[in-house]
C-alpha positions, 0 to 999 in steps of 0.5 A: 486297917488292923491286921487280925488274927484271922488274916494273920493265918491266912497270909502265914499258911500261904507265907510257909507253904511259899517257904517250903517250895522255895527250900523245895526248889533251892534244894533241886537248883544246888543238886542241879547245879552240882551236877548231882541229879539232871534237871528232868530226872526229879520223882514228884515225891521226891524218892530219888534224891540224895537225901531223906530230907529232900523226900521229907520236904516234898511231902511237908510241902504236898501236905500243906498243899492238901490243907492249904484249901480247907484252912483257907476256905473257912478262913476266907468265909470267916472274913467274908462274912464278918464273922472272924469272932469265930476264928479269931481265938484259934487262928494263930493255933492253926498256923501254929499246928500247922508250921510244927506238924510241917517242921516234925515231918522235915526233921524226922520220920521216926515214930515219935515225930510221926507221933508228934505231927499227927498232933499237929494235924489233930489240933488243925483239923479239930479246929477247922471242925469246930469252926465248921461248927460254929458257922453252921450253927450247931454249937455254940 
């Protein structure tokens, strides 16, 4: 069985959502370890680490959690219905948005990153509108 695009960006949205909670919980495991923070002290966004980036983490990953369930559903329905003709033109541009809009919020808050992760949402959520579209019938 080929490996398509299609389910390339399916496995890859749920591979980088997995990667950002391992650095997620690697980050609170070292603080813990350390002694830095207790076990049972950690705010679910992330506000009382040491760190700007753990909070910026926290959010890159409840943000791809957010998204996670629109991507794949039209993802899913795609390969469902054998119509991955639609999805398959743009399937790696949408984990190609998303990987860069997480990576401009992990790298910075600062206005021209936020500028730059608004893109990347954008992108993704033009597409998954197109596709929407696309399945519905009305264009195309």
């Amino acid at each position: 069985m080929t490996l398509t695009a299609t389910a390339l960006a399916l496995l890859g949205l749920v591979a980088w959502t997995l990667l950002l909670v391992f650095l997620l919980v690697n980050q609170r495991g070292m603080l813990v370890l350390s002694g830095k923070m207790a076990v049972n002290t950690f705010n679910p966004d992330g506000s009382n680490t040491p760190s700007a980036f753990g909070q910026r983490l926290v959010r890159a990953h409840a943000n791809c959690l957010e998204n996670l369930p629109l991507q794949a559903a039209l993802l899913l329905y795609a390969i469902a219905t054998a119509q991955t003709a639609i999805t398959e033109p743009l399937a790696l541009v949408l984990l190609g948005a998303r990987v860069f809009q997480s990576s401009m919020h992990l790298l910075s808050t600062g206005p021209l990153f936020v500028w730059l992760r608004f893109a990347g949402l954008f992108a993704q959520l033009a597409i998954l509108a197109w596709w929407l579209l696309l399945f519905a019938g009305l264009v195309g």
